[in-house]
N, CA, C and O atoms as CSV, one atom per row, in Angstrom:
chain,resi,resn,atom,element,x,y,z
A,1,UNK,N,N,-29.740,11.262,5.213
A,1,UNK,CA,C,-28.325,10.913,5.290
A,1,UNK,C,C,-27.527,12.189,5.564
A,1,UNK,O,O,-27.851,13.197,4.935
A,2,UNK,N,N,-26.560,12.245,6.401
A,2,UNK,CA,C,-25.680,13.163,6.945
A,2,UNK,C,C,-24.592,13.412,5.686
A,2,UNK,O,O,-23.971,12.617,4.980
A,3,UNK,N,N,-24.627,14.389,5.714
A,3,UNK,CA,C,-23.393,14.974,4.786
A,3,UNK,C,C,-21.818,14.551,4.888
A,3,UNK,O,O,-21.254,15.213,5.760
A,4,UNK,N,N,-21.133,13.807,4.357
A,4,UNK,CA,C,-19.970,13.415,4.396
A,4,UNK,C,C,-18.773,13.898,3.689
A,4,UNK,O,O,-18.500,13.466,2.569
A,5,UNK,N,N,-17.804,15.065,4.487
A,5,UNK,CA,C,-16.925,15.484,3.577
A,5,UNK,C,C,-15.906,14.599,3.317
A,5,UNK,O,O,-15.485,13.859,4.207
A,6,UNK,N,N,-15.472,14.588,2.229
A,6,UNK,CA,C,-14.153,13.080,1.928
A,6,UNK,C,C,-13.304,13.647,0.707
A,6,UNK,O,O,-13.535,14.364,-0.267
A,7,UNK,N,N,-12.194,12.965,1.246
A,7,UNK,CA,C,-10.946,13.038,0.473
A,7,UNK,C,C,-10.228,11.788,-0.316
A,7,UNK,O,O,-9.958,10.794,0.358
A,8,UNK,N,N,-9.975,11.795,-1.418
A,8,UNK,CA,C,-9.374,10.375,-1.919
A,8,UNK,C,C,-8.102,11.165,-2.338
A,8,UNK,O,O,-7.986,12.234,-2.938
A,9,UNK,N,N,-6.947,10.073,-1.698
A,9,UNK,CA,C,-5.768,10.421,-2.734
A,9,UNK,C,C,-5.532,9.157,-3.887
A,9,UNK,O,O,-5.259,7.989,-3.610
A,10,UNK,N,N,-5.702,9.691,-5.134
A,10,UNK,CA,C,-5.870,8.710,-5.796
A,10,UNK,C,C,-5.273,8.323,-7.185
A,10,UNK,O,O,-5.553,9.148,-8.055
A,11,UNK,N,N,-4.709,7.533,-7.497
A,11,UNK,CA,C,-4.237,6.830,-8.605
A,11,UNK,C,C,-5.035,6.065,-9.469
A,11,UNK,O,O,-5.155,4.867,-9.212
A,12,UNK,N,N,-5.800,6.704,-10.784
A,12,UNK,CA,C,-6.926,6.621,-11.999
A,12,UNK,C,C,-6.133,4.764,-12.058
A,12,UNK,O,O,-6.805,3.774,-11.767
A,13,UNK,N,N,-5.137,4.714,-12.346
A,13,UNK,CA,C,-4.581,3.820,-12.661
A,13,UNK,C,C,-4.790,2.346,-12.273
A,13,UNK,O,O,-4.759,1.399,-13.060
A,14,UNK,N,N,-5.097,2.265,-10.405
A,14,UNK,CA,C,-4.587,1.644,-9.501
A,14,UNK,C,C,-6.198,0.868,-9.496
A,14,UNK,O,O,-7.163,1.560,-9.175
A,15,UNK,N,N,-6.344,-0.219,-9.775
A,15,UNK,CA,C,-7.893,-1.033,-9.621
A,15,UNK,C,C,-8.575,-0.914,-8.175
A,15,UNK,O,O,-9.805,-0.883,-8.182
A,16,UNK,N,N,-8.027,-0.854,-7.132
A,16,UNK,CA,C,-8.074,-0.981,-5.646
A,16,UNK,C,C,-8.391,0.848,-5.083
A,16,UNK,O,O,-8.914,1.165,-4.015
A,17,UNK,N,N,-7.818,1.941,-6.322
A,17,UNK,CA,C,-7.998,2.761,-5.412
A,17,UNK,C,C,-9.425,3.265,-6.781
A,17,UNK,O,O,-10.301,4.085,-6.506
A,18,UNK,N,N,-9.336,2.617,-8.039
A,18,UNK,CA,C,-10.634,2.875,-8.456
A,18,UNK,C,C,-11.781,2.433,-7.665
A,18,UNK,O,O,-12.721,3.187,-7.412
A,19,UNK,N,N,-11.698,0.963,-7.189
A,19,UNK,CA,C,-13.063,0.771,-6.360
A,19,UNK,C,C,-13.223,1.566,-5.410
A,19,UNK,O,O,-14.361,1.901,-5.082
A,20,UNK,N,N,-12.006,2.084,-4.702
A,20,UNK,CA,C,-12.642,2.666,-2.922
A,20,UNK,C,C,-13.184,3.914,-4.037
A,20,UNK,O,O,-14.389,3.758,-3.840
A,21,UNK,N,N,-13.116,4.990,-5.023
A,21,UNK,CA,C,-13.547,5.988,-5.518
A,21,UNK,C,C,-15.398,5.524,-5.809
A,21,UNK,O,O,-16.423,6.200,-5.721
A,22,UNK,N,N,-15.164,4.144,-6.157
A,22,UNK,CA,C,-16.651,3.854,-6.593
A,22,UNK,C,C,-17.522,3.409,-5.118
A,22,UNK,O,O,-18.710,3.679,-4.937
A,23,UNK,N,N,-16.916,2.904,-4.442
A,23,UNK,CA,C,-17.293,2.665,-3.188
A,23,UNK,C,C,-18.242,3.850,-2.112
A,23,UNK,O,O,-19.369,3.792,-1.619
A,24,UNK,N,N,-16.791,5.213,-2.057
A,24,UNK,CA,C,-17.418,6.606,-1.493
A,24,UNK,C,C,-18.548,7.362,-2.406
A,24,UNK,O,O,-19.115,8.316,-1.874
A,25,UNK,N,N,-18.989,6.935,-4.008
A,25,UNK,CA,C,-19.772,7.265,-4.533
A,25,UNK,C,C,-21.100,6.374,-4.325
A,25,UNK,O,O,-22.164,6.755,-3.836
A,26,UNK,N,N,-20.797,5.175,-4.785
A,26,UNK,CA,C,-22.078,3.718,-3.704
A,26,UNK,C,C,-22.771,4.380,-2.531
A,26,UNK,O,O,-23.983,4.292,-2.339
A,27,UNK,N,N,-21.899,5.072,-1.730
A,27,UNK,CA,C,-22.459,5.661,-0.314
A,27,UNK,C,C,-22.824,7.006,-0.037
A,27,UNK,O,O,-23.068,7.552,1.039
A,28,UNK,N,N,-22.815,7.663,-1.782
A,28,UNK,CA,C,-23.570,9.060,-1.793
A,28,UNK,C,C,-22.566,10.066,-1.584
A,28,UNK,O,O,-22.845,11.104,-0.985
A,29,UNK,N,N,-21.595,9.870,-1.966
A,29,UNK,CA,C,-20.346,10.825,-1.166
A,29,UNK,C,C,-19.206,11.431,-2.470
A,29,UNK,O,O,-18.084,10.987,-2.713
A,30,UNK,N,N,-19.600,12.052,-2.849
A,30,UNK,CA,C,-18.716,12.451,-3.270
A,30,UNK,C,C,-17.385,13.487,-3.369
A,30,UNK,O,O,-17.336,14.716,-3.321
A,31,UNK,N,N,-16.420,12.557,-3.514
A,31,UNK,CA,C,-15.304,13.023,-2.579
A,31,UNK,C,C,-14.217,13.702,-3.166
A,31,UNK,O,O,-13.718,13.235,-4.190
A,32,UNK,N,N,-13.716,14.890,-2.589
A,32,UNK,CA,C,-12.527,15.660,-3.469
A,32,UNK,C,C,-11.054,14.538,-3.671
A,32,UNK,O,O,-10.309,13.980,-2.866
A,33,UNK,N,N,-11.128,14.581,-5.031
A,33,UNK,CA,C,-9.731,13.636,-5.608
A,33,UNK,C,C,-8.524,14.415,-5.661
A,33,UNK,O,O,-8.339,15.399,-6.377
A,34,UNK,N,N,-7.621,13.836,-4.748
A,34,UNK,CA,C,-6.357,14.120,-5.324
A,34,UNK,C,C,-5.678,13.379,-5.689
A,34,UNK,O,O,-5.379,12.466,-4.919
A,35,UNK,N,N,-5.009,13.412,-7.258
A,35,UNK,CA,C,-4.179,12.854,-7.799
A,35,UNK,C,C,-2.962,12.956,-7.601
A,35,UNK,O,O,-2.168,13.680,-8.200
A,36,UNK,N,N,-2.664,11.836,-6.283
A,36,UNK,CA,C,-1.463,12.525,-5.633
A,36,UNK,C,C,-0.153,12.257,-6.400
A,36,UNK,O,O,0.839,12.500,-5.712
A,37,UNK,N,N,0.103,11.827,-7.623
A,37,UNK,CA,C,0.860,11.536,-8.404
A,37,UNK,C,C,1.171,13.005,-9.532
A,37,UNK,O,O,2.224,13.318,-10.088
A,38,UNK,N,N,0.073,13.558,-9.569
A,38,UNK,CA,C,0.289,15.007,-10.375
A,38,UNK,C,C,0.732,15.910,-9.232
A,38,UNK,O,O,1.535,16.832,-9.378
A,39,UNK,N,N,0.004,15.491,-7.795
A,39,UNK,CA,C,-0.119,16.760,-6.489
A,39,UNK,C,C,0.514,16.262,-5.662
A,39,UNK,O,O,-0.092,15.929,-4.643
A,40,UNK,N,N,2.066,15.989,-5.750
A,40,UNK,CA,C,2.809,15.017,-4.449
A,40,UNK,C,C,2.594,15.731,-3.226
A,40,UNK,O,O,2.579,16.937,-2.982
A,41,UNK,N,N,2.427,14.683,-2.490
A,41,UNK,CA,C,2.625,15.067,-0.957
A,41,UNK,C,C,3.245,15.482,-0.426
A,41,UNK,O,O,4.200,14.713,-0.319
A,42,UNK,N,N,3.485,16.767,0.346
A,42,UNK,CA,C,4.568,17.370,1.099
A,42,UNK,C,C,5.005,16.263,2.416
A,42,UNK,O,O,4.142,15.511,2.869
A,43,UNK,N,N,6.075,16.258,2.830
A,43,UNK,CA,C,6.474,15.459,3.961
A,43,UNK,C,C,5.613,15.657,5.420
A,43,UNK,O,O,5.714,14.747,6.242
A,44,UNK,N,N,4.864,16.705,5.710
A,44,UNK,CA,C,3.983,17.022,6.922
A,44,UNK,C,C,3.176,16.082,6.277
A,44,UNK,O,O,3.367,14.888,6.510
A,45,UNK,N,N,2.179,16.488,5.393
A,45,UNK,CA,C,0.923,15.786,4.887
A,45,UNK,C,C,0.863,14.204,4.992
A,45,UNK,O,O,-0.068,13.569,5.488
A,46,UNK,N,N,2.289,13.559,4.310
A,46,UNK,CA,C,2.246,12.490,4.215
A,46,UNK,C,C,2.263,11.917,5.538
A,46,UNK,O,O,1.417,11.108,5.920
A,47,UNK,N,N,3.328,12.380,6.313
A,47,UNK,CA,C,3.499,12.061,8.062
A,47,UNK,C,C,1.868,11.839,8.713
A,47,UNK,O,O,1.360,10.864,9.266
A,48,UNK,N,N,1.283,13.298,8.353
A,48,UNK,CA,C,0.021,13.262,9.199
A,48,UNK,C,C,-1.218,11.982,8.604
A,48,UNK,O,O,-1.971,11.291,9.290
A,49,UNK,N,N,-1.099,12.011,7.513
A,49,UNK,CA,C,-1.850,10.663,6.706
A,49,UNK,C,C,-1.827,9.084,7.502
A,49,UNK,O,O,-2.781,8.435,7.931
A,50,UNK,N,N,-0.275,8.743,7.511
A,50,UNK,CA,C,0.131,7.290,8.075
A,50,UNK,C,C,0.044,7.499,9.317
A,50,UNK,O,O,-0.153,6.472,9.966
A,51,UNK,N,N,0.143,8.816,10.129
A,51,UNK,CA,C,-0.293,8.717,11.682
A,51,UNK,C,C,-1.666,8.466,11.632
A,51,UNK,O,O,-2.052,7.424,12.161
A,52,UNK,N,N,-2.454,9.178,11.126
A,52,UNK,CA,C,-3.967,9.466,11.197
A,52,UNK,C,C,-4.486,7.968,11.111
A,52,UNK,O,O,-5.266,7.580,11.980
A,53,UNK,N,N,-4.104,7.157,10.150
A,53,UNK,CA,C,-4.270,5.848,9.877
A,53,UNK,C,C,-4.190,4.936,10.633
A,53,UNK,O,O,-4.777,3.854,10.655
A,54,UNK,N,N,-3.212,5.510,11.476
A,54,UNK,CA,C,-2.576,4.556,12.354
A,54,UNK,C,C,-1.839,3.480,11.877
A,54,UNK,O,O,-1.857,2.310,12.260
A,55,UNK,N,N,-1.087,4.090,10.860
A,55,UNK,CA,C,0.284,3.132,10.506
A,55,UNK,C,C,1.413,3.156,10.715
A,55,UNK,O,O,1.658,4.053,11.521
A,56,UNK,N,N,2.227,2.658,10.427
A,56,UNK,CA,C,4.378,2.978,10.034
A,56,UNK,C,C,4.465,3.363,8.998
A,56,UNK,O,O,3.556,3.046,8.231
A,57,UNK,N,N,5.581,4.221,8.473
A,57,UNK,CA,C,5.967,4.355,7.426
A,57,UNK,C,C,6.145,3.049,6.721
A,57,UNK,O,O,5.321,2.812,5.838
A,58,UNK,N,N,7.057,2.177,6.947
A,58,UNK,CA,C,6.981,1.240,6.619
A,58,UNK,C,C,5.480,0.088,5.949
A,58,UNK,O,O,5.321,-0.298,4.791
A,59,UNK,N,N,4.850,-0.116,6.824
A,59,UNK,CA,C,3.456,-0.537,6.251
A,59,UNK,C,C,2.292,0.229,5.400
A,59,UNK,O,O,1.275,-0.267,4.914
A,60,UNK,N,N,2.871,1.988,5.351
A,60,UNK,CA,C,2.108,3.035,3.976
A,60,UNK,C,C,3.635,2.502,2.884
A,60,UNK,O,O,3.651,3.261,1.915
A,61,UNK,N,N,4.371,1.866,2.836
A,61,UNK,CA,C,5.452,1.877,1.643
A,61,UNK,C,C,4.817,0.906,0.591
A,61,UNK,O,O,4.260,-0.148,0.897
A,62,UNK,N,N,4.935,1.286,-0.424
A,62,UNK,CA,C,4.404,0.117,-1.529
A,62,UNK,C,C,5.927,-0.437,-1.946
A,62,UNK,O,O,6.911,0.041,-2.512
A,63,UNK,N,N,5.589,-1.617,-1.392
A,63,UNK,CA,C,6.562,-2.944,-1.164
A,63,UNK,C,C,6.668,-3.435,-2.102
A,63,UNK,O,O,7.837,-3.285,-2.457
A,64,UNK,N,N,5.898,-4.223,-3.104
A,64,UNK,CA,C,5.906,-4.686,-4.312
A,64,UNK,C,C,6.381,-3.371,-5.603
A,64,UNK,O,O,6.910,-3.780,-6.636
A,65,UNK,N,N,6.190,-2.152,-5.461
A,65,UNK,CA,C,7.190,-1.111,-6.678
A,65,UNK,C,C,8.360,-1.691,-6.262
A,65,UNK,O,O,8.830,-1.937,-5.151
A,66,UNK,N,N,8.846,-1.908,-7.740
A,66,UNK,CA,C,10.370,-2.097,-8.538
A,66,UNK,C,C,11.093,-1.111,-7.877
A,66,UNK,O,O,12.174,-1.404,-7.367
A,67,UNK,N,N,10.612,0.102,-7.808
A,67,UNK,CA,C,11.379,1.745,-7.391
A,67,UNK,C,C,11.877,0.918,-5.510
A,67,UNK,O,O,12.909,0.946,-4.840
A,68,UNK,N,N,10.691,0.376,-5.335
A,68,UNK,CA,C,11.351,0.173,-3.607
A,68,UNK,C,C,12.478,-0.634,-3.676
A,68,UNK,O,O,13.244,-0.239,-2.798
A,69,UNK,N,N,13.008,-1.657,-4.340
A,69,UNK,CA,C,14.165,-2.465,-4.272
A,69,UNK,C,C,15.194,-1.661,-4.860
A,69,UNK,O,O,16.238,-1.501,-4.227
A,70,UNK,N,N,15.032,-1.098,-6.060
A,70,UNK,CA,C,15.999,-0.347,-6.625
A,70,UNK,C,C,16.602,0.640,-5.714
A,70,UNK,O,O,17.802,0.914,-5.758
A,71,UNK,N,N,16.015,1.018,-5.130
A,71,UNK,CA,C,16.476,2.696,-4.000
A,71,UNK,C,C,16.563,1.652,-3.087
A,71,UNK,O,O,15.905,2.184,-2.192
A,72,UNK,N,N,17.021,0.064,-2.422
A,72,UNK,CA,C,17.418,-0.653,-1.358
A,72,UNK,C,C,16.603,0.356,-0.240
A,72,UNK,O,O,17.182,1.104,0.549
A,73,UNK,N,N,15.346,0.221,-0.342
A,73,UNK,CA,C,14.698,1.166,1.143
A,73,UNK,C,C,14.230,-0.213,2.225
A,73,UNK,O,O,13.808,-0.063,3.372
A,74,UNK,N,N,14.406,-1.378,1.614
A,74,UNK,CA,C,14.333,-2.349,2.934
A,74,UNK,C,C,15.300,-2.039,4.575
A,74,UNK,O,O,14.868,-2.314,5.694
A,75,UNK,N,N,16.124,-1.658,4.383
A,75,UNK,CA,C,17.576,-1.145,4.890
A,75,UNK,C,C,17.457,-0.286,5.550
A,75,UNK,O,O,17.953,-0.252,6.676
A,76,UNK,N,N,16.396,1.156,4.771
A,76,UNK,CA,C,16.671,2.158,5.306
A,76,UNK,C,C,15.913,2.425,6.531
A,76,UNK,O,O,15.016,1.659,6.885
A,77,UNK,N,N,16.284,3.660,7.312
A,77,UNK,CA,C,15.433,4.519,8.439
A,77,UNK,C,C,14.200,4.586,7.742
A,77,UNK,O,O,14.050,4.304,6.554
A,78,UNK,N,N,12.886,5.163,8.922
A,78,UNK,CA,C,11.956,5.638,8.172
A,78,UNK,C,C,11.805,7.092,7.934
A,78,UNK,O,O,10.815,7.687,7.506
A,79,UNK,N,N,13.176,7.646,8.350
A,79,UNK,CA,C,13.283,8.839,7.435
A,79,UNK,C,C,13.178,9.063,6.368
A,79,UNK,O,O,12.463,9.768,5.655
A,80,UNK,N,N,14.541,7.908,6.192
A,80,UNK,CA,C,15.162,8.331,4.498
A,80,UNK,C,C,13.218,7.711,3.454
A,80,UNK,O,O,12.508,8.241,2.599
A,81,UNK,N,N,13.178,6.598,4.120
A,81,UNK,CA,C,11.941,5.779,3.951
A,81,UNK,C,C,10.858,6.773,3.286
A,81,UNK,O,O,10.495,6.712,2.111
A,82,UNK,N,N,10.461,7.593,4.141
A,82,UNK,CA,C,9.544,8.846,4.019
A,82,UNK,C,C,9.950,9.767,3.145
A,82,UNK,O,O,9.069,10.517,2.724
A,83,UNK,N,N,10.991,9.915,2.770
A,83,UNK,CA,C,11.834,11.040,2.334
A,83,UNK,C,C,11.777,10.813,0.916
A,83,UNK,O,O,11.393,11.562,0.017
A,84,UNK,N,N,12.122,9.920,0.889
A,84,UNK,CA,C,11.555,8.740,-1.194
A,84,UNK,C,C,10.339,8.507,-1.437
A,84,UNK,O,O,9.888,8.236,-2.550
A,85,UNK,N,N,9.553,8.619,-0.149
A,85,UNK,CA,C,8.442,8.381,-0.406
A,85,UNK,C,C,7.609,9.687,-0.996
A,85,UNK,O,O,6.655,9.590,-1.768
A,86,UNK,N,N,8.306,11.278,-0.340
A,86,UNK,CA,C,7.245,12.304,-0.625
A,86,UNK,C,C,8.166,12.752,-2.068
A,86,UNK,O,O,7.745,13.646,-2.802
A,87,UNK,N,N,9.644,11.912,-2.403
A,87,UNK,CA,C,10.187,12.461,-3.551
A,87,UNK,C,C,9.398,11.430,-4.713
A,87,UNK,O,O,9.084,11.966,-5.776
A,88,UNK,N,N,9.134,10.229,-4.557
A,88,UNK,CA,C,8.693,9.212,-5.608
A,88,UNK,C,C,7.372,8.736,-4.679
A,88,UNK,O,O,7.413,7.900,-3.776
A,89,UNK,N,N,5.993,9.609,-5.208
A,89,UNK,CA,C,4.817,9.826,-4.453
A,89,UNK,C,C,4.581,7.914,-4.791
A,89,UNK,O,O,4.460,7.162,-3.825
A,90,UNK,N,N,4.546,7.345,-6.278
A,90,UNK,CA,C,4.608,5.820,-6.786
A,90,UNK,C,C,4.810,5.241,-5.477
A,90,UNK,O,O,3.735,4.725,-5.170
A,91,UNK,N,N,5.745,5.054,-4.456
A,91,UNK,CA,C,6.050,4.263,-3.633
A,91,UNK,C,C,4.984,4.276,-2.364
A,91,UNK,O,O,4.995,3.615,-1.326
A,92,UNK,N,N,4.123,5.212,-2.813
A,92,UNK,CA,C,3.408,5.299,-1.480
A,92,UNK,C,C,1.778,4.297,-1.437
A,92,UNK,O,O,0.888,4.651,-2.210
A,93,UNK,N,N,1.621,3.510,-0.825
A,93,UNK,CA,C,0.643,2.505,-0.989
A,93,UNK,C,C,-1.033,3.504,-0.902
A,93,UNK,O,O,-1.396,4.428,-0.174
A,94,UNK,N,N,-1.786,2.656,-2.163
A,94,UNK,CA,C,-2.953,3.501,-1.825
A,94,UNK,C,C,-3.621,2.639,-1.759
A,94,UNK,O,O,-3.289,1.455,-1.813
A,95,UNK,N,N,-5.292,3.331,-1.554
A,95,UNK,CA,C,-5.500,5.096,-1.415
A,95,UNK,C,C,-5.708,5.199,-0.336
A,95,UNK,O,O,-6.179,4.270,0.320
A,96,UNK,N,N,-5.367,6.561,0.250
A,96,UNK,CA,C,-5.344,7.104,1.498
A,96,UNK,C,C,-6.884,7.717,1.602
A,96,UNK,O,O,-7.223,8.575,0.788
A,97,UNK,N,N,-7.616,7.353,2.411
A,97,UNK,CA,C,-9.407,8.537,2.408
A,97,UNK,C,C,-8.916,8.984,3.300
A,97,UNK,O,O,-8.084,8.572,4.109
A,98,UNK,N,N,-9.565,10.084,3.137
A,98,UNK,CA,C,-10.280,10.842,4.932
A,98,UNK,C,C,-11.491,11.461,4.710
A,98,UNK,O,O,-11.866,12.161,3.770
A,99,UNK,N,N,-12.267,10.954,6.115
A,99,UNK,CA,C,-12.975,11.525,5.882
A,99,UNK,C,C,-13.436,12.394,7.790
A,99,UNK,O,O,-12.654,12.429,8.741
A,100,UNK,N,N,-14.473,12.798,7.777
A,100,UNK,CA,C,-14.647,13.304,9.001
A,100,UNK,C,C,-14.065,12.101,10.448
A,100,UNK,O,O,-13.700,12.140,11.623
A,101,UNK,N,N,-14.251,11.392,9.623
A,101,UNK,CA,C,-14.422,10.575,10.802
A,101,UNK,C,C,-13.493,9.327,11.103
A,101,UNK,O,O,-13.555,8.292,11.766
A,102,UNK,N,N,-12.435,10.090,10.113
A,102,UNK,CA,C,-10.884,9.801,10.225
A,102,UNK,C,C,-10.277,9.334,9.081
A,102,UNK,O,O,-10.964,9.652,8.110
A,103,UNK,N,N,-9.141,8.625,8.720
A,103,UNK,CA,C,-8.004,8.454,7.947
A,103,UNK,C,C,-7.870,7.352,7.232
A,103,UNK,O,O,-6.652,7.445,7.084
A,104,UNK,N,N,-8.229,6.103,6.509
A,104,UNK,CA,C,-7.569,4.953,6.427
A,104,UNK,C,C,-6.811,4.918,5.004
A,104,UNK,O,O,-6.641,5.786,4.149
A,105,UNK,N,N,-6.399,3.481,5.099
A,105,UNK,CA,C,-5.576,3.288,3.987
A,105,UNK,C,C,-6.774,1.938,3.342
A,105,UNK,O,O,-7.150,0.937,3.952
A,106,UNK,N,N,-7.151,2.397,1.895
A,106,UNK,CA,C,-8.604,1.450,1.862
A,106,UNK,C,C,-7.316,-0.059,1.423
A,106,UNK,O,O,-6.970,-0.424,0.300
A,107,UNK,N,N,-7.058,-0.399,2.240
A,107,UNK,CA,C,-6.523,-1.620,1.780
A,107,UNK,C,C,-6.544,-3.059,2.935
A,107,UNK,O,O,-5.771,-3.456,3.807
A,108,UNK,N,N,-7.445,-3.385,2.560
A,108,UNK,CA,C,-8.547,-3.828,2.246
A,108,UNK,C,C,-9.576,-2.811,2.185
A,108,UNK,O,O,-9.552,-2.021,3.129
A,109,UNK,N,N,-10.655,-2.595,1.131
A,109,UNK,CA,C,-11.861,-1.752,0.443
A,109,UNK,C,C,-12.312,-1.735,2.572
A,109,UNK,O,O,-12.208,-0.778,3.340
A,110,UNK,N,N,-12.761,-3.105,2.869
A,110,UNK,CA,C,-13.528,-2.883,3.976
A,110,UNK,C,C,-13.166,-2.124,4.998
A,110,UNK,O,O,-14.047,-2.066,5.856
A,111,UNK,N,N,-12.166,-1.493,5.247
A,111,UNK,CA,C,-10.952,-0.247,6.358
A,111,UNK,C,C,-12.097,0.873,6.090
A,111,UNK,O,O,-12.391,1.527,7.091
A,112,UNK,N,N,-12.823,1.208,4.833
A,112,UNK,CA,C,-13.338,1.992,4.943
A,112,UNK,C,C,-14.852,2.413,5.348
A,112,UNK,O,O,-15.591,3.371,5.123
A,113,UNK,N,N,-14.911,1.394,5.947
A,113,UNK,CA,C,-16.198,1.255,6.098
A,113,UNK,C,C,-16.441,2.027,7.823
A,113,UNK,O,O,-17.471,2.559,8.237
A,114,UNK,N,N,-15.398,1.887,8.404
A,114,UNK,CA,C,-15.109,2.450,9.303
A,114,UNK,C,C,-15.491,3.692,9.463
A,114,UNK,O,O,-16.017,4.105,10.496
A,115,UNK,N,N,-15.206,4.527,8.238
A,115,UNK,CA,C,-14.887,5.981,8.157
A,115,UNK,C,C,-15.918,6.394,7.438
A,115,UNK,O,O,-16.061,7.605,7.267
A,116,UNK,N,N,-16.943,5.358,6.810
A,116,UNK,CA,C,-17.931,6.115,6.153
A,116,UNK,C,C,-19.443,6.125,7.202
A,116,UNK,O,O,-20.448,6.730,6.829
């Protein structure tokens, strides 16, 4: 088996980003964690993440946080969008992998299957 470098940004908390953690371990991989809730994302990082993914800001936003209605970000640009997002890391939908062989958002677990 080929060596797989990998990245989880990850929330201990979050059931969905515990499995993709148990998932990249299932497949021999063990992957550097960031707890991007202790280690917020700078605004480049996060940008390059939802490109890499091939998403919108909008579809990396965690839609269901209370924090997203309260701050009315339905409304907003995906500036300001992004901008709450690298200030209140919570709003940002996980988990983000990367690995060599690119970016996803494990949501659905199976996105990553791609990348492993």
């Amino acid at each position: 088996m080929t060596r797989v470098d990998a990245t989880i940004y990850h929330n201990p908390r979050c059931s969905t980003s515990r499995k993709a953690l148990q998932k990249l371990r299932d497949a021999g991989i063990e992957p550097t964690v960031v707890k991007y809730l202790d280690e917020p994302y700078t605004t480049e990082q996060l940008t390059g993440l939802i490109a890499d993914a091939g998403l919108t800001v909008r579809q990396a936003a965690r839609r269901r946080e209370s924090l997203y209605s309260e701050l009315g970000l339905e409304g907003k640009s995906d500036e300001e969008m992004l901008a709450e997002m690298v200030t209140h890391p919570i709003l940002v939908e996980r988990p983000f992998v990367v690995t060599d062989k690119g970016t996803r958002l494990a949501r659905p677990l199976e996105a990553l299957d791609e990348i492993l």
